[in-house]
C-alpha positions in Angstrom: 75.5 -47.0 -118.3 77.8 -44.1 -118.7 77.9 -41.0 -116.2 77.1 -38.1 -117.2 78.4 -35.0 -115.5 75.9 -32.4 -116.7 73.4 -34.4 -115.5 74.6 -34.7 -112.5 75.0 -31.3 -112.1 71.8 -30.3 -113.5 69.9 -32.3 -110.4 72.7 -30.6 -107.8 71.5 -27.7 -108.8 67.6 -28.6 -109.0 68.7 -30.1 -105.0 69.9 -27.4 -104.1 67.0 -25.2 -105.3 64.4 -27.2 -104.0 66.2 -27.1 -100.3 66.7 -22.7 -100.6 62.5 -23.0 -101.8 62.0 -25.1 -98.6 64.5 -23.1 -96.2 61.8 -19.6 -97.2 59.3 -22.0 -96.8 60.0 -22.3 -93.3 61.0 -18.8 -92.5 57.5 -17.8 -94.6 55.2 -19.8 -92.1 57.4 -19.0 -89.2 56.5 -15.0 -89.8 52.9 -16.1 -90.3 52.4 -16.7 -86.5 52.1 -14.1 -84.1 55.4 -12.5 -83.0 55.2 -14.2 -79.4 53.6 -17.6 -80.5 56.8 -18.3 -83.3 59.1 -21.3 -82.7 62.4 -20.0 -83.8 64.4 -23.4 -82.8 61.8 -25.3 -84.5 62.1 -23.2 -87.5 66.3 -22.9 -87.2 66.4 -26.7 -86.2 64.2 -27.5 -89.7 67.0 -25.6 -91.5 69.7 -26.8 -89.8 68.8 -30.4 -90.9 68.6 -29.4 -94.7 71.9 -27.8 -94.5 73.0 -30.9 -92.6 72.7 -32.3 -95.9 75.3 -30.3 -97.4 77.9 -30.6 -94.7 76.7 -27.4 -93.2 76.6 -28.3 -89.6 75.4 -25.5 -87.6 73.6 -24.6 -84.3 69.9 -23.8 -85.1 70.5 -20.6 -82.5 73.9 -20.0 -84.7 71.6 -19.5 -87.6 68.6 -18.0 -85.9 71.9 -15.0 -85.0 73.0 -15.2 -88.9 69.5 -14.7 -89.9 68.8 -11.7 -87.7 72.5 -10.0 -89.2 70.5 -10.4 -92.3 67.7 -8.7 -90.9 69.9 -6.1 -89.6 71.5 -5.4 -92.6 68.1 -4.6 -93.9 67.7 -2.0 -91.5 71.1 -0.7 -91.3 70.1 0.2 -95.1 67.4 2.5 -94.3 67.7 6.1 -92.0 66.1 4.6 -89.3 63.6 7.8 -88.9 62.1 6.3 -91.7 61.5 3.0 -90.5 58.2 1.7 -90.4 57.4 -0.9 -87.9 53.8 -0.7 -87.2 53.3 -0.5 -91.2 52.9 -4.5 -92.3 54.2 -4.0 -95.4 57.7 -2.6 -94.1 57.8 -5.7 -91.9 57.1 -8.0 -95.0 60.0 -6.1 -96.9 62.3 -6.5 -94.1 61.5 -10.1 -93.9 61.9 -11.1 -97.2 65.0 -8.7 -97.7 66.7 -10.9 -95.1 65.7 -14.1 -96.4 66.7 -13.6 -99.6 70.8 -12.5 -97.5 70.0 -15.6 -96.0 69.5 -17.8 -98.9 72.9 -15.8 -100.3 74.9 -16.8 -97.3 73.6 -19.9 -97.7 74.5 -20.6 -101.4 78.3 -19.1 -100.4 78.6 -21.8 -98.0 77.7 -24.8 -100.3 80.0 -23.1 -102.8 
């Protein structure tokens, strides 16, 4: 049996996928809840054990903060007399605006 590089790599790469798929995932349900009812360690703890996997050891409130500079940079992006926040679908865009930064920051750090 002979190694082959490519596909390892391919399945890296499928891994890696099928961990940034479960990471929204978890955000995803997380915004479901009600504001006050979410379980933001739970959540950041879920995601801190996936990236655990790449050698990414962080502090699920680290994370929770790196998510919300995502969020923010969302916001930062828009005059903030036009913000939104009683509009659902505003909220939606802001949400998965940030967790497609987060998935970004993500992939930069297992690269």
């Amino acid at each position: 049996m002979s190694f082959n590089l490519i596909d390892y790599n391919v399945n890296i790469l499928i891994t890696i996928r099928q961990d940034l798929d479960a990471i929204a995932s978890i955000l995803y349900q997380t915004f479901e809840i009600t504001p006050f009812k979410r379980d933001y360690d739970a959540a950041f703890g879920h995601i801190a054990n996936v990236l655990s996997r790449y050698g990414i050891i962080e502090n699920p409130r680290n994370l929770r903060f790196r998510f919300t500079l995502c969020m923010q940079e969302f916001f930062d992006s828009i005059p903030q007399d036009q913000w939104k926040i009683k509009d659902p679908a505003f909220i939606k865009q802001s949400e998965e605006f940030a967790i497609t930064k987060f998935k970004d920051w993500i992939i930069e750090q297992i690269t």
